[in-house]
C-alpha positions in Angstrom: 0.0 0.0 0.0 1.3 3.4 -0.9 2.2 6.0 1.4 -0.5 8.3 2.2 0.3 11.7 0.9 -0.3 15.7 2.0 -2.1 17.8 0.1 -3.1 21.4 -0.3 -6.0 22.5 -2.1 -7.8 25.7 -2.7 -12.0 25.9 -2.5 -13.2 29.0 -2.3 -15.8 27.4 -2.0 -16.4 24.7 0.5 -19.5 24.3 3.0 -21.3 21.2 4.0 -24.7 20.3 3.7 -24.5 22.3 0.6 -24.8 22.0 -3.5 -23.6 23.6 -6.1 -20.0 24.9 -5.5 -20.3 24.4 -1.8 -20.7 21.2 -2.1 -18.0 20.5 -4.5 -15.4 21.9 -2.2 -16.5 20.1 0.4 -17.3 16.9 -1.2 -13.9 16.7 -2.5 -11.8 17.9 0.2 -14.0 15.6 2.8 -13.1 12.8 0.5 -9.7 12.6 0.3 -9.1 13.3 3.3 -10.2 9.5 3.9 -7.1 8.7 1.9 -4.5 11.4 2.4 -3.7 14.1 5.0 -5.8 17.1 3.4 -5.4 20.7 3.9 -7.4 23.8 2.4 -7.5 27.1 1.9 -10.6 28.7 1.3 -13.1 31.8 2.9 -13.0 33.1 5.9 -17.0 33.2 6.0 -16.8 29.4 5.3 -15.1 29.0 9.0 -18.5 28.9 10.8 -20.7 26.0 9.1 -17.0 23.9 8.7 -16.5 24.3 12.2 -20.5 23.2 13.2 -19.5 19.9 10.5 -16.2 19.2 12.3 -17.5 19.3 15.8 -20.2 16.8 15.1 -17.8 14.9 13.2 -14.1 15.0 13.8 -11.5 14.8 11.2 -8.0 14.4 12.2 -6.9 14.2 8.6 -8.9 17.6 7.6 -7.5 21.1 8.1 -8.4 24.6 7.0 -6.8 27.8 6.5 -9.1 31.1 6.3 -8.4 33.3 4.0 -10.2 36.9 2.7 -9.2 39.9 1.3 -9.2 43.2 3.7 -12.4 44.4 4.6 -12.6 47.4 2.4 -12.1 44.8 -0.7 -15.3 42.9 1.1 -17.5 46.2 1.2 -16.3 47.3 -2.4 -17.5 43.9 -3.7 -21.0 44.0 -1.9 -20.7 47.7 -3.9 -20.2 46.5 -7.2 -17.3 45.3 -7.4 -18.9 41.6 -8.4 -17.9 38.2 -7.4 -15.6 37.4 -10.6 -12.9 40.1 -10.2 -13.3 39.7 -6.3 -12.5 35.6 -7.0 -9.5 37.0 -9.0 -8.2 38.9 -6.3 -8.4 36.2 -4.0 -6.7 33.8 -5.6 -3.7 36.7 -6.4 -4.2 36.7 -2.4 -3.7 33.2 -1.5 -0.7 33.2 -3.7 1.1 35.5 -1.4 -0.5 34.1 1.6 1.8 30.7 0.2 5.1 32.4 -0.4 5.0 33.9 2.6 4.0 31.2 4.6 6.7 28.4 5.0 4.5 25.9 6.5 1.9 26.0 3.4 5.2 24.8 1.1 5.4 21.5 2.3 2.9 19.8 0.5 3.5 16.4 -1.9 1.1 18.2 -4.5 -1.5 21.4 -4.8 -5.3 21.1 -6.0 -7.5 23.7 -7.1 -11.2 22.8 -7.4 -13.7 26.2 -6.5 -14.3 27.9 -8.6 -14.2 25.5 -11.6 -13.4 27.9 -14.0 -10.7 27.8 -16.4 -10.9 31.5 -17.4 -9.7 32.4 -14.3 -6.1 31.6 -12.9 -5.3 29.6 -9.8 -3.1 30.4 -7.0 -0.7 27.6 -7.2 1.0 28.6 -11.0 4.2 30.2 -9.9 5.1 27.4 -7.4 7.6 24.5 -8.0 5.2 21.6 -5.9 3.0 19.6 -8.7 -0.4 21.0 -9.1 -4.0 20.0 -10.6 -5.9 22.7 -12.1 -9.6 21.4 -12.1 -12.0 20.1 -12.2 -13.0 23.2 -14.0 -14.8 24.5 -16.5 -17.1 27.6 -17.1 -16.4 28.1 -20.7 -19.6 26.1 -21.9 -22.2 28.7 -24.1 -25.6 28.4 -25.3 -25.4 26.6 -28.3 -26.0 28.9 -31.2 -29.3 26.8 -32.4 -30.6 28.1 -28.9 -30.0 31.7 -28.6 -33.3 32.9 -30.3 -35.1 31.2 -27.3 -33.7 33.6 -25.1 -35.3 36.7 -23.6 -33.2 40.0 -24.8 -31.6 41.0 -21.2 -30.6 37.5 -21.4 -29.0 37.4 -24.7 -27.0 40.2 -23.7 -26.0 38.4 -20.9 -24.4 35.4 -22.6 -23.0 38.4 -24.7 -21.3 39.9 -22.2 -20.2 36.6 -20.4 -18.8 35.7 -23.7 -16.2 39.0 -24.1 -15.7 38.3 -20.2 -14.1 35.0 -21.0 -12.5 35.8 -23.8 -10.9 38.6 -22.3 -9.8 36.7 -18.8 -8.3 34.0 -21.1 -5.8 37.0 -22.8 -4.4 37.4 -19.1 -0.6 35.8 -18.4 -1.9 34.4 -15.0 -4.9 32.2 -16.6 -1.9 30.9 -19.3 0.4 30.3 -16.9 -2.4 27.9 -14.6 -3.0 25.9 -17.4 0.1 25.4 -18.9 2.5 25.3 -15.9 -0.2 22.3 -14.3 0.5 18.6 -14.0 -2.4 18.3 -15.5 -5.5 20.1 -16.3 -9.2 18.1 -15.3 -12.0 19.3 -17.7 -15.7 19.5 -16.9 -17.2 19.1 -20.2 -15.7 19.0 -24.1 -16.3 22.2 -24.6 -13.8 23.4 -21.4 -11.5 20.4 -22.8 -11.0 22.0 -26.1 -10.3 25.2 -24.2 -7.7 24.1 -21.8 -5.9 21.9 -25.4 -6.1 25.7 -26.4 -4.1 27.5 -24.1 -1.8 25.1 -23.6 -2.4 22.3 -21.0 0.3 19.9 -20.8 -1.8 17.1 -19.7 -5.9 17.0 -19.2 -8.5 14.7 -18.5 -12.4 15.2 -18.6 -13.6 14.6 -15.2 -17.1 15.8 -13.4 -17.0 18.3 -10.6 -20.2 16.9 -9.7 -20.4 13.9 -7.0 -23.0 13.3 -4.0 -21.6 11.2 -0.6 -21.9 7.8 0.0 -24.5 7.8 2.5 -26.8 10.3 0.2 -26.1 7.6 -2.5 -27.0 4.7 0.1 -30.1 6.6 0.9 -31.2 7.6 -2.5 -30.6 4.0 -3.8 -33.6 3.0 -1.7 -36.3 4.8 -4.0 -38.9 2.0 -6.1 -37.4 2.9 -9.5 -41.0 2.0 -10.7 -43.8 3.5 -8.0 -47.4 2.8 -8.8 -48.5 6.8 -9.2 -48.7 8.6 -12.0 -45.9 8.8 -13.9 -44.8 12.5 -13.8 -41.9 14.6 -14.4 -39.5 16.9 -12.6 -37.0 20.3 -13.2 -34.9 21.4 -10.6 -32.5 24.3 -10.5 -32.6 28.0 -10.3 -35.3 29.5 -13.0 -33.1 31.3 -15.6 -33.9 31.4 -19.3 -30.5 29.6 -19.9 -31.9 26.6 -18.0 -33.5 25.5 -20.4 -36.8 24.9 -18.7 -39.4 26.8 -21.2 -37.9 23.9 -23.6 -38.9 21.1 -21.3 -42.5 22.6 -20.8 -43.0 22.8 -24.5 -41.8 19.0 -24.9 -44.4 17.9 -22.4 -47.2 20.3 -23.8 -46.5 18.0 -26.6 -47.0 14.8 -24.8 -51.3 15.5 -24.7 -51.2 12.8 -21.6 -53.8 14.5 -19.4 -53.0 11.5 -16.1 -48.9 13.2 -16.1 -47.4 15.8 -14.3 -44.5 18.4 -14.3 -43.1 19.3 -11.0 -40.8 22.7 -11.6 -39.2 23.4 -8.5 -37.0 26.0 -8.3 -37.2 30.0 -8.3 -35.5 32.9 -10.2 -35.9 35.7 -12.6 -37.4 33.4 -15.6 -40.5 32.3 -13.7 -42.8 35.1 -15.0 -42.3 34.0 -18.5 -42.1 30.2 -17.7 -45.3 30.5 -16.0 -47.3 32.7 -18.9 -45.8 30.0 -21.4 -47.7 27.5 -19.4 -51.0 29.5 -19.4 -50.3 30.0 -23.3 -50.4 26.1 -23.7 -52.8 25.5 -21.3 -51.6 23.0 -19.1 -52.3 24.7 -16.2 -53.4 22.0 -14.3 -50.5 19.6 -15.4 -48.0 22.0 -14.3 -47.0 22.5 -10.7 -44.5 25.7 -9.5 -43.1 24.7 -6.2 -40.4 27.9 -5.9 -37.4 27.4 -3.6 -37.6 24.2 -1.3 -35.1 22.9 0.9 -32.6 20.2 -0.3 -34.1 17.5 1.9 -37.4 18.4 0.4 -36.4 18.8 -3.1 -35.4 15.2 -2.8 -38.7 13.4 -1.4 -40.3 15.7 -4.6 -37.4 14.2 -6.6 -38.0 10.2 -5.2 -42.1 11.1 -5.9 -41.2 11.9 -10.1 -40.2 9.2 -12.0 -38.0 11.4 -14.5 -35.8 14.5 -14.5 -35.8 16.8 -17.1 -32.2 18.9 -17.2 -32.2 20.9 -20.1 -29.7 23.1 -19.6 -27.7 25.0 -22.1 -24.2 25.2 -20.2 -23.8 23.7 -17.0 -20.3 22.6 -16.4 -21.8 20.5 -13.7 -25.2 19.4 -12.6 -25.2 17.8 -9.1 -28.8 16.9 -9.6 -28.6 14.8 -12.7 -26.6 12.7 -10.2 -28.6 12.5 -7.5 -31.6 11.5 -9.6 -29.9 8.5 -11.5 -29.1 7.6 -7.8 -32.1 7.7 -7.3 -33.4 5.4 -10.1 -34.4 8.2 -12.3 -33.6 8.4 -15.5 -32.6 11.9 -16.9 -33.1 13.7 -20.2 -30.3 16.4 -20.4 -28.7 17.9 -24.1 -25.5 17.5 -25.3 -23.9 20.0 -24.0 -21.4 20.6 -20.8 -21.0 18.8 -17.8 -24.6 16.7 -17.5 -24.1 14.9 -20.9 -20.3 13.9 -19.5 -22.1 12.6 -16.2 -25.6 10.9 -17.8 -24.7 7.7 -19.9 -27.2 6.7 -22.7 -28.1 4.0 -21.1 -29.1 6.3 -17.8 -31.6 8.5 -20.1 -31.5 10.0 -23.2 -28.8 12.8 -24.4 -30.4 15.5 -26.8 -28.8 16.8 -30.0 -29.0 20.6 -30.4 -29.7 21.0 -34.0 -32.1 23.5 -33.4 -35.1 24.2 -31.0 -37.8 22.5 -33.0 -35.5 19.5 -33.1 -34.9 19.6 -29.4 -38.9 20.2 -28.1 -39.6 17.1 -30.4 -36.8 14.8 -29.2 -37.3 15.6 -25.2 -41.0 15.0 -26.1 -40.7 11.7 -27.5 -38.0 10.8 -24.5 -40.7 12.1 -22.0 -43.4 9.6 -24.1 -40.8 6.7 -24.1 -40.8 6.8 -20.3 -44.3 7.4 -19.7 -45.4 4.2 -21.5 -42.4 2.0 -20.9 -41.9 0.6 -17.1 -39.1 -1.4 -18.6 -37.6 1.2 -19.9 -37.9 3.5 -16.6 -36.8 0.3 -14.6 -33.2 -0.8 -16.9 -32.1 3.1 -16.8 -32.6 3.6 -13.5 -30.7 0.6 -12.2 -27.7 1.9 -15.6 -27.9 5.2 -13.6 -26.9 3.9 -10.1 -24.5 1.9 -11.2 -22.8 5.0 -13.2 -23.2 7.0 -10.1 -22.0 4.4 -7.8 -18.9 3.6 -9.5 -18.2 6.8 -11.0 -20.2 9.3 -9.0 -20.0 9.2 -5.1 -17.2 11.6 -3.8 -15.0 8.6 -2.4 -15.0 6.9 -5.9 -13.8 10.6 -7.4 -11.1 10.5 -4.7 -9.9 7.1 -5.2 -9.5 8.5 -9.0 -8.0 11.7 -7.9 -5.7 9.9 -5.7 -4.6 7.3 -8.3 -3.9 10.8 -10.1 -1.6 12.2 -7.4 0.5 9.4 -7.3 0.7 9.0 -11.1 2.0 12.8 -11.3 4.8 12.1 -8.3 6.2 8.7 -10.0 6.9 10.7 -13.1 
């Protein structure tokens, strides 16, 4: 057995009991610390809920280092300054805070994994130790088929995100992270072909997305085939580049008056979502449920027997993995980091040739899974065993640790 090894990682984001980002960080860092000694830097307004997590459940192999910019840097970015050049700061931060700090030098290899985005530099480029850049991503756009379905405020949005990347990517720091790393891990194709790009020595597509053992255990528990109503479910935050108004206009399609879509979630799309429904009229088919807790999303995710992720750029997706843990098949499009997580056989992977093409194909998905148990029942079981094997935060670490020590024997 190899010799366990010390690493540092950097997270600015990393909470428990979280998803999204949060739970990244902590997933990942939690993880491997089951295998290696683990250290992190990451925000100082992290320190509370870590320390709650760590009380109830000591971690002699876990360690944290809080880290934020001076307080006038805090009140400028609640002022305007916005969260991406604030990130960039930080990280030009936490590189300081390692070359003057001898102590956070003596590490076998460095890991940076929130933010996932490859536009932006790490904090670890200008050091001799090994380091992994990733997983990261963030350079996934709406497909070009798509952008007509998008409000105008939105599609000057995706504009503007658009010259923001590109214009990130022209800075030395954000070359040097990818080409000075060990090895670059991808989210998606599309942040693959990027990283290839600029530069990146070596690089691997690999999820950011994971949920815990336990979570899995629990999840696994759900009947894949209940005897309600089949119906359907969308979860995530309600933003025209979610790709929700595509999955209500599949199901309009469906004309099954005993089915049901669940849309749980909240944000500034809901207006138009919900006059599209009205337009339709399937009203009564169509169920808001706004912001719920996670626990309760779940039990509303366990009660569907399908999600419906149609998402133009994700680089992740945490819930397409909890619902194949959960036996449920998921119909996501071919784009970013769901279609890297969600296997054919675990649903059905959408081509983006344009949006009649898309409406039509999620349609006849949704209709293959309403009619077909045996269907339902053969990718659910395909989608636990992807998530169990591939999925689950201690199955990423075994990966990232047979990474680490592939890097060091080099």
């Amino acid at each position: 057995m190899k010799k366990p090894l010390k690493i540092l990682f950097s997270a600015y984001a990393c909470e428990p009991n979280h998803g999204s980002e949060l739970g990244i960080g902590w997933g990942t860092v939690s993880a491997v610390s089951d295998i290696h000694e683990t250290w992190v830097i990451t925000r100082t307004n992290n320190k509370k809920c870590i320390g709650k997590e760590l009380k109830k459940h000591p971690n002699e192999n876990l360690h944290f280092v809080y880290y934020d910019l001076p307080k006038v840097i805090l009140w400028l970015k609640k002022r305007g300054l916005g969260m991406q050049l604030y990130y960039y700061l930080w990280n030009s931060g936490v590189r300081k805070l390692i070359q003057n700090n001898v102590e956070l030098k003596e590490f076998d290899i460095y890991q940076h994994i929130t933010w996932g985005r490859c536009w932006m530099p790490c904090a670890f480029f200008s050091f001799n130790i090994p380091y992994i850049f990733g997983p990261v991503g963030g350079v996934e756009t709406t497909p070009k088929s798509l952008l007509a379905t998008l409000p105008i405020l939105e599609l000057l949005k995706e504009r503007f995100r658009t010259i923001m990347i590109n214009t990130f990517s022209l800075l030395p720091s954000v070359k040097k992270s990818i080409r000075n790393a060990h090895c670059v891990l991808a989210t998606s194709p599309e942040a693959l072909e990027y990283v290839r790009k600029m530069g990146a020595k070596k690089s691997l597509i690999l999820t950011n997305s994971g949920i815990s053992i336990d979570n899995y255990n629990t999840l696994a528990k759900t009947p894949i085939n209940n005897n309600r109503t089949v119906n359907f479910i969308s979860m995530g935050r309600l933003v025209a580049w979610k790709g929700f108004h595509l999955g209500i206009k599949a199901f309009a399609k469906l004309d099954i008056k005993d089915s049901e879509y669940w849309i749980v979630g909240d944000g500034t799309d809901r207006q138009r979502l919900e006059t599209l429904v009205r337009k339709l009229g399937i009203e009564k088919n169509v169920k808001f449920y706004g912001w719920v807790p996670r626990e309760e999303g779940l039990k509303l995710l366990e009660q569907c027997n399908c999600l419906v992720h149609p998402s133009f750029h994700d680089s992740g997706g945490m819930v397409c993995a909890e619902a194949m843990a959960a036996g449920r098949p998921v119909i996501c499009l071919n784009c970013g980091g769901p279609a890297t997580q969600v296997e054919e056989t675990a649903g059905y992977i959408i081509k983006t040739n344009s949006e009649e093409q898309i409406v039509t194909d999620i349609s006849n998905a949704m209709n293959i899974l309403f009619d077909n148990s045996k269907c339902r029942n053969e990718k659910g079981v395909a989608g636990r065993v992807a998530v169990k094997n591939n999925l689950t935060w201690q199955a990423k670490a075994m990966s990232l640790s047979k990474l680490y020590y592939e890097i060091l024997d080099k």
